[in-house]
C-alpha positions as a printed NumPy array, in Angstrom:
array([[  0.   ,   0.   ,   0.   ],
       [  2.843,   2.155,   0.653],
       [  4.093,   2.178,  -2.757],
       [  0.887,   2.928,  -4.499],
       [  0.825,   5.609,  -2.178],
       [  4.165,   6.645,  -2.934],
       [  3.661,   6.319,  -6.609],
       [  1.075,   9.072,  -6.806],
       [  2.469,  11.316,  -4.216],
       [  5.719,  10.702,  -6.853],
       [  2.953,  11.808, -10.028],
       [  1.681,  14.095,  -8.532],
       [  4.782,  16.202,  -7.465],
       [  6.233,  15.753, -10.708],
       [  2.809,  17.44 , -12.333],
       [  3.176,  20.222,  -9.883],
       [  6.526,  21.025,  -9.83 ],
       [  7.273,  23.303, -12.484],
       [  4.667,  25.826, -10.482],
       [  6.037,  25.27 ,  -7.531],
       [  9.53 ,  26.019,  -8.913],
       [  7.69 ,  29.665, -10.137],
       [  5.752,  30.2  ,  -7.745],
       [  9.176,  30.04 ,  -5.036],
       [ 10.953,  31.779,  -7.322],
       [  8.356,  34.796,  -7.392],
       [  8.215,  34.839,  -3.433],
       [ 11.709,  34.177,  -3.308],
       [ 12.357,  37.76 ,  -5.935],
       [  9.828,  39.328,  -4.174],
       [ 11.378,  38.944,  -0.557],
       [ 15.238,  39.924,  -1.663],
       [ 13.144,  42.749,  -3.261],
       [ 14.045,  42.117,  -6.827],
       [ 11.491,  41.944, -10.072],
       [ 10.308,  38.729, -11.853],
       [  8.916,  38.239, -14.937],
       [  8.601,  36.296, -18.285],
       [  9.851,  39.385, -20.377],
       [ 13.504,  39.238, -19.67 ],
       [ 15.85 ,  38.808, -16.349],
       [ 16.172,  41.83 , -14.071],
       [ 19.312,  42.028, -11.922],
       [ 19.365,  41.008,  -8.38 ],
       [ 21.824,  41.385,  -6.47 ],
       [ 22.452,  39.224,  -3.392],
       [ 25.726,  38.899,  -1.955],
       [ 27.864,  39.786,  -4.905],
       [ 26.002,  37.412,  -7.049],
       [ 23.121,  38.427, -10.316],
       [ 20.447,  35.963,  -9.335],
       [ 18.074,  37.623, -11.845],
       [ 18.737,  35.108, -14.584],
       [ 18.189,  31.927, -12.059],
       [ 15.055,  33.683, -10.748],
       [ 14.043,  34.753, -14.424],
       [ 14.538,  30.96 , -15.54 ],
       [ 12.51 ,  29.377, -12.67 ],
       [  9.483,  31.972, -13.182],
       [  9.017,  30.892, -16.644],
       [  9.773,  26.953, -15.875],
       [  6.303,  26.808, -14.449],
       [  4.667,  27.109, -18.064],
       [  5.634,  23.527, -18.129],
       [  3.183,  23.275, -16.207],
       [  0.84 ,  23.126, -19.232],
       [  2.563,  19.805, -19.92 ],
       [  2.809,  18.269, -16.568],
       [ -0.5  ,  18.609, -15.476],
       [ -2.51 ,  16.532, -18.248],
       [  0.239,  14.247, -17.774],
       [ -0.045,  13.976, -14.62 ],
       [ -3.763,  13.37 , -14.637],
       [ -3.394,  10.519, -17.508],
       [ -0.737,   8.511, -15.534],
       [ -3.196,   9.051, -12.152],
       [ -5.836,   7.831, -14.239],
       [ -3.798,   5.077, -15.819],
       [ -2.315,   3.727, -12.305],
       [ -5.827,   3.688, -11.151],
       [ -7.328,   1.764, -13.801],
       [ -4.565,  -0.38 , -13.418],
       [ -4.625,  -1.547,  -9.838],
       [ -8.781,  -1.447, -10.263],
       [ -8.301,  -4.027, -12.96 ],
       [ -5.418,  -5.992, -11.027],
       [ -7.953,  -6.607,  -8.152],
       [-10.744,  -7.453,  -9.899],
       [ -8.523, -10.089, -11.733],
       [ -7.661, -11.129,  -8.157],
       [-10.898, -11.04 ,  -6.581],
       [-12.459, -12.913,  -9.883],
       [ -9.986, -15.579, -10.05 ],
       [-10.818, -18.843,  -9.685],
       [ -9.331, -20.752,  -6.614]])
């Protein structure tokens, strides 16, 4: 049970994570007090280092998110038809 579990805690994440990667990188701008956008990287400074570009690239990862997500929700739906028809085979099978 713990793997099925794990499995779509594992689907899941990976449907969600390009939003969560822009969605941390927006607070993450926002709280050093730099800008964010999909136009082009803004320089932010932060000890010494331009983190604009890494902030810049993360914002627009989560349009991926187009992608993921209907993935996502096929290989849910496909994992649960799968164990559905794995225990009816089970439960139907002759003994």
């Amino acid at each position: 049970m713990k793997r099925i579990a794990r499995a779509y805690f594992g689907i899941v994440l990976g449907a969600i994570a390009p939003l969560l990667t822009a969605i941390i990188s927006g607070y993450a701008a926002l709280a050093l007090g730099c800008r964010v956008d999909e136009g082009s990287p803004h320089a932010c400074m932060v000890l010494g280092l331009d983190l604009g570009s890494i902030f810049s690239v993360l914002f627009i990862a989560g349009w991926l998110t187009i992608l993921t997500l209907p993935l996502g929700a096929m290989l849910v739906a496909g994992l649960t038809i799968f164990l559905a028809i794995r225990k009816l085979r089970k439960h139907l099978a002759p003994t």
